[in-house]
C-alpha positions as CSV (number, residue, x, y, z in Angstrom):
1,X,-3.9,2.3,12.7
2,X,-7.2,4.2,12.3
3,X,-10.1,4.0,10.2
4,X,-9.5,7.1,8.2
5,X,-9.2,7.7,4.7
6,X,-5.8,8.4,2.8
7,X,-2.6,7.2,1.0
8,X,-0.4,4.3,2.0
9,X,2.5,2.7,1.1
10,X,3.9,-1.0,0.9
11,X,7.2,-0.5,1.4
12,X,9.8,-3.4,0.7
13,X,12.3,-2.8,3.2
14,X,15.0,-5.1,1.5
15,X,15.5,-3.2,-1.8
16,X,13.1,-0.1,-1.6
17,X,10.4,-0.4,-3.5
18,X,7.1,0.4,-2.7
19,X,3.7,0.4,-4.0
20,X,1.4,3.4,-3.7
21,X,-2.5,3.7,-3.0
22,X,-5.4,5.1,-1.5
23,X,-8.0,3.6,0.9
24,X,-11.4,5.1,2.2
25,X,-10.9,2.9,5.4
26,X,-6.8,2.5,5.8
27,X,-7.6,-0.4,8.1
28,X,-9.4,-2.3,5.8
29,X,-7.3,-2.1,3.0
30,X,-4.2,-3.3,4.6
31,X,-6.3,-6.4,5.7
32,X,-6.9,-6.9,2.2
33,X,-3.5,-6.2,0.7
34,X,-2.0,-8.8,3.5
35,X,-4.7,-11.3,2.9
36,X,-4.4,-11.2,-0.6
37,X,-0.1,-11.4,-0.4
38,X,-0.4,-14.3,2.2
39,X,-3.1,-16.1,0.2
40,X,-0.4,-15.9,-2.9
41,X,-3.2,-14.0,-5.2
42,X,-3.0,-10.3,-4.9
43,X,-3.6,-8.4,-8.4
44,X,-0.1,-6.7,-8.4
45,X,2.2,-9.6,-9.2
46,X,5.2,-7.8,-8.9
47,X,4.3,-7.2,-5.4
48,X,3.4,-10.6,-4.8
49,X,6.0,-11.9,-6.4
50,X,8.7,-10.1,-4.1
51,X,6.7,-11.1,-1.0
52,X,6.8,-14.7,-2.4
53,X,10.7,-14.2,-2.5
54,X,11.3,-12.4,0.9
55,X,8.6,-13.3,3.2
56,X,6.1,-10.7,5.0
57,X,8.5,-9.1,7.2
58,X,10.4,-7.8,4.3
59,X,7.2,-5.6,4.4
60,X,5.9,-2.5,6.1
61,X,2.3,-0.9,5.3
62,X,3.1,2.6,6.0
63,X,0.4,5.5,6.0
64,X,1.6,8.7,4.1
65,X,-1.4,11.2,4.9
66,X,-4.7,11.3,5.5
67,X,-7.5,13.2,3.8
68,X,-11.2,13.1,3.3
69,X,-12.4,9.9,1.1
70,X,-13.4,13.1,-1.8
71,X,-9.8,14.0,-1.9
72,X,-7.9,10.8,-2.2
73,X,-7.4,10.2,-5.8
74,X,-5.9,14.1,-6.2
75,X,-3.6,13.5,-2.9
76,X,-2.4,10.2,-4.9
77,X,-1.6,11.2,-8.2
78,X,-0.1,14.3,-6.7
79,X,2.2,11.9,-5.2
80,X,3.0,9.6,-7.6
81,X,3.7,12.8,-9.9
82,X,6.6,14.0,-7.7
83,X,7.9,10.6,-7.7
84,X,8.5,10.8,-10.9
């Protein structure tokens, strides 16, 4: 994984469901995300919830694009627009 900017995913791989986000450093925020999930206190209870039920490798942190850090919050509405 690199250090760049861009959008990610969490993706469940038992049922699908993911969580969406942007990240200046990609790197750094799956450190966080999986710190966070192991430590049992991450802010998105629904996603810490379903890793408290299925474990971390149920779990995949998937990068969906990269762009520069001034472009991330457009790229990720953008896609959380078409997925609705």
């Amino acid at each position: 994984m690199t250090k760049h900017s861009g959008i990610y995913q969490i993706l469940n791989l038992i049922n699908g469901h993911r969580y969406i986000g942007s990240a200046v450093s990609l790197k750094r925020r799956k450190f966080d995300h999986w710190k966070r999930l192991r430590g049992g206190y991450h802010h998105n209870r629904h996603l810490q919830n379903a890793w408290n039920k299925h474990g971390e490798a149920a779990f995949q942190f998937r990068i969906i694009g990269t762009c520069p850090p001034e472009d991330l919050l457009r790229m990720e509405q953008h896609l959380l627009d078409d997925l609705k």
